[in-house]
N, C-alpha and C positions, 0 to 999 in steps of 0.2 A: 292704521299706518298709512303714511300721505305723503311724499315728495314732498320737498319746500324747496325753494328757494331764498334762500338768507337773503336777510335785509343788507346794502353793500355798508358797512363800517371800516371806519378805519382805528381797529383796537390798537395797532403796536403805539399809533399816534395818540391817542385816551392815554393808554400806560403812560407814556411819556408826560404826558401833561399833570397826570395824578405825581407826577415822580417832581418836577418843575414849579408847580402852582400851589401857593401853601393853601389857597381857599377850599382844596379839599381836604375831608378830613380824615382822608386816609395818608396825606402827605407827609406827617412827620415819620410815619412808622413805613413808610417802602421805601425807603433807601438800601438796607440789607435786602430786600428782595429781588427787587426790580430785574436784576440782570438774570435772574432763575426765573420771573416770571415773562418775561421777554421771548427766551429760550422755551416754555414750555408753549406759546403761542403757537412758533413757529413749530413746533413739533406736531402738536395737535394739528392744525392744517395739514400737513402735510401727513402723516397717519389717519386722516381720516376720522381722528376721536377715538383711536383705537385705545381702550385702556392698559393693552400690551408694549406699548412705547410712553404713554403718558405717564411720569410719575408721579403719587401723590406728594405730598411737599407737608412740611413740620413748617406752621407760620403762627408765628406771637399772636398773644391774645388779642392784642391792641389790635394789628393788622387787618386781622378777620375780620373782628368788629366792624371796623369801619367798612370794610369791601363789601359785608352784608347791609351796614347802611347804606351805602350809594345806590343796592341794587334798593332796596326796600323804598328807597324814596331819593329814585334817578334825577339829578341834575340833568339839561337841556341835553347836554352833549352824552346822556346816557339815552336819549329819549325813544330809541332802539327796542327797551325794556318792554316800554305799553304797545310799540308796534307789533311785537310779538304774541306779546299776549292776548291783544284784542284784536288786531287785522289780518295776520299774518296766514291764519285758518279761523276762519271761525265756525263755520259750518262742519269740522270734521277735527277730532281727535288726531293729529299725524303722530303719534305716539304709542296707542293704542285702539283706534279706530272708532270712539264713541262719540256722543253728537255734544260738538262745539267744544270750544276751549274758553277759560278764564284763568288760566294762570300760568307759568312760564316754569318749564322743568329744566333743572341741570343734568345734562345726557349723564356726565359725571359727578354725581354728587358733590356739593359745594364742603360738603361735611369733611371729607378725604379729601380731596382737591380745590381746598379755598382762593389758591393761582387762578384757578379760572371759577369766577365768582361771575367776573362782569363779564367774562368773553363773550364775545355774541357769537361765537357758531359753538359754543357749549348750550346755548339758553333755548328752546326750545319751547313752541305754545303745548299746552297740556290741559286733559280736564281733573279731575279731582284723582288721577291716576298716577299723579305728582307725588302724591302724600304716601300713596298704595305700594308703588312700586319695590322692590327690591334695593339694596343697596349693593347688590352684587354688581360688579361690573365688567367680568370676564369669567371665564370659564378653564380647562384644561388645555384646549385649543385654541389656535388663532381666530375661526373663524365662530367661537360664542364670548358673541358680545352682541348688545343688544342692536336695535336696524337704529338705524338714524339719518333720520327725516332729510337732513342736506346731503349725506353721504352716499348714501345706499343704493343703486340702482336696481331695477327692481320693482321698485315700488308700485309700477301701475299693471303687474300679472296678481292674479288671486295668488297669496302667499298661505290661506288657509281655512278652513275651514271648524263650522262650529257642527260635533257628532251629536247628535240624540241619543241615548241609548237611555235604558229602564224599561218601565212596563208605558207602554206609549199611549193604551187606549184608555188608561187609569189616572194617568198623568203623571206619573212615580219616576219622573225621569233625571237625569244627570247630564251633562252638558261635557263632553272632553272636546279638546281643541287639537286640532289636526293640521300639519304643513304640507301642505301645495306641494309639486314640483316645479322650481323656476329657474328659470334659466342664469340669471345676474344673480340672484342670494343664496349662498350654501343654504341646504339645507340646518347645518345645527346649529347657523347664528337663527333661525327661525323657531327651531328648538328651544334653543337660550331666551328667544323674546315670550313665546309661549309661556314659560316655566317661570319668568322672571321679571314680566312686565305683565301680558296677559289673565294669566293664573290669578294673579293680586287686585286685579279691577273686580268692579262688579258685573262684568263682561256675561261671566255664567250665569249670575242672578235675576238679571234683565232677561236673558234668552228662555229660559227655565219660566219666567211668567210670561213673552213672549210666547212659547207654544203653548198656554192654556188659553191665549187668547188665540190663537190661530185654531186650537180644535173647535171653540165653543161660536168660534165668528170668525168664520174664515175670511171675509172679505175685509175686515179691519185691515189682515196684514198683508192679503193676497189681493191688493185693491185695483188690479187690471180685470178682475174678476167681472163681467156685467152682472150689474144690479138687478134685471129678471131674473124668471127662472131659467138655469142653466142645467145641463145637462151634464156633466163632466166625466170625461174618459182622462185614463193616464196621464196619453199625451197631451191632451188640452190646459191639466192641470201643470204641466210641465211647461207649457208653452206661457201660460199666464204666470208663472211663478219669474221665468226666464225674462220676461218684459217689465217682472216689476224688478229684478235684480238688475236691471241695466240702469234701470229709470233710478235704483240710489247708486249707484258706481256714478253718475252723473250727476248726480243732488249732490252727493260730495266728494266728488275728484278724486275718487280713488276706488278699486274695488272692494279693499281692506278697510269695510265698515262693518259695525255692527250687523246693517240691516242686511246687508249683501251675504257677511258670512254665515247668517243664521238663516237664509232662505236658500242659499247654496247645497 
């Protein structure tokens, strides 16, 4: 999970233009839309991407179609799409924390909310956690719904950690995932990301072979470690674990990475 900063677009002006310009070809079928999709813009900005204010919308087959083609094979004035997906983070998962992104998630599902197909503060860089995720998109309360990369603040305290637990010296172990205490994110929208975004990656699978490589070769993961022989107390191993979790919170701009949470 990673702060962003959205690329600046100007959507209501795109809508308008898709709505005006017959060369695209979503243009003959948004004229019944348009003014509900105009509307749910301004809503979503302004909520934050809350799915508790956003509603999802009933839109003709035609419609869809097309608004999944534009994104699929963005026009100039879509060109928003690749910056997200390739520049925007590359080095860090801001969706789930794992290393790098190649594809662009809909915070809200494009599937129930095909209105914001092109939106660009719905579109979001992701790694194959796109596919993984849940399609749930709120909970019983306001404050579970998933974190989201431009909204959220937050973002740069440890939001959570990854537990060991099993038989640890056999290797029999299980991996649960735990929320921080932070200041800016309730905790049960941390909850909600957990259970609904985290849970579904291969987040646990990676960590789970992760520490069979840290028992059998400590220094692969623990790599502030000196290469002599070392001696190691507690604290020293606490101190070197401590400088290599700083050293990935800074490889990738955020604390909420894989490598941080799983040496935390």
């Amino acid at each position: 999970m990673k702060k962003l900063q959205p690329p600046k677009v100007y959507d209501l002006a795109i809508l308008k233009e898709i709505k005006n310009n017959a060369g695209w070809a979503a243009n003959p079928y948004i004229n019944g839309s348009f003014k509900s999709m105009r509307a749910d813009y301004i809503t979503y900005r302004r909520n934050k991407g809350s799915a508790f204010f956003v509603n999802q919308m009933i839109m003709g087959a035609s419609l869809k179609a097309k608004l999944i083609y534009h994104f699929d094979n963005p026009r100039a004035e879509l060109s928003y799409i690749d910056n997200i997906r390739y520049r925007l983070s590359p080095n860090c998962c801001p969706t789930c924390g794992g290393e790098g992104t190649f594809s662009v998630d809909h915070y809200l599902p494009k599937a129930g909310f095909p209105n914001l197909t092109l939106y660009s503060l719905n579109l979001v860089p992701a790694c194959d956690c796109n596919y993984k995720r849940s399609s749930v998109v709120r909970g019983a309360t306001a404050n579970e719904t998933a974190i989201h990369p431009y909204f959220d603040d937050g973002l740069d305290e440890r939001l959570m950690k990854a537990e060991i637990i099993g038989d640890l010296e056999e290797g029999e172990i299980d991996v649960n995932f735990v929320p921080l205490p932070c200041q800016r994110i309730h905790v049960d929208k941390i909850r909600f990301h957990i259970e609904h975004v985290i849970n579904r990656t291969r987040a646990k699978t990676w960590m789970i072979g992760r520490w069979s490589t840290l028992v059998n070769n400590t220094n692969t993961i623990v790599t502030t470690i000196p290469e002599q022989d070392t001696i190691l107390t507690n604290a020293s191993l606490k101190n070197f674990i401590d400088r290599n979790i700083a050293a990935h919170d800074d490889e990738h701009e955020t604390p909420n990475n894989w490598k941080s949470m799983f040496l935390y």
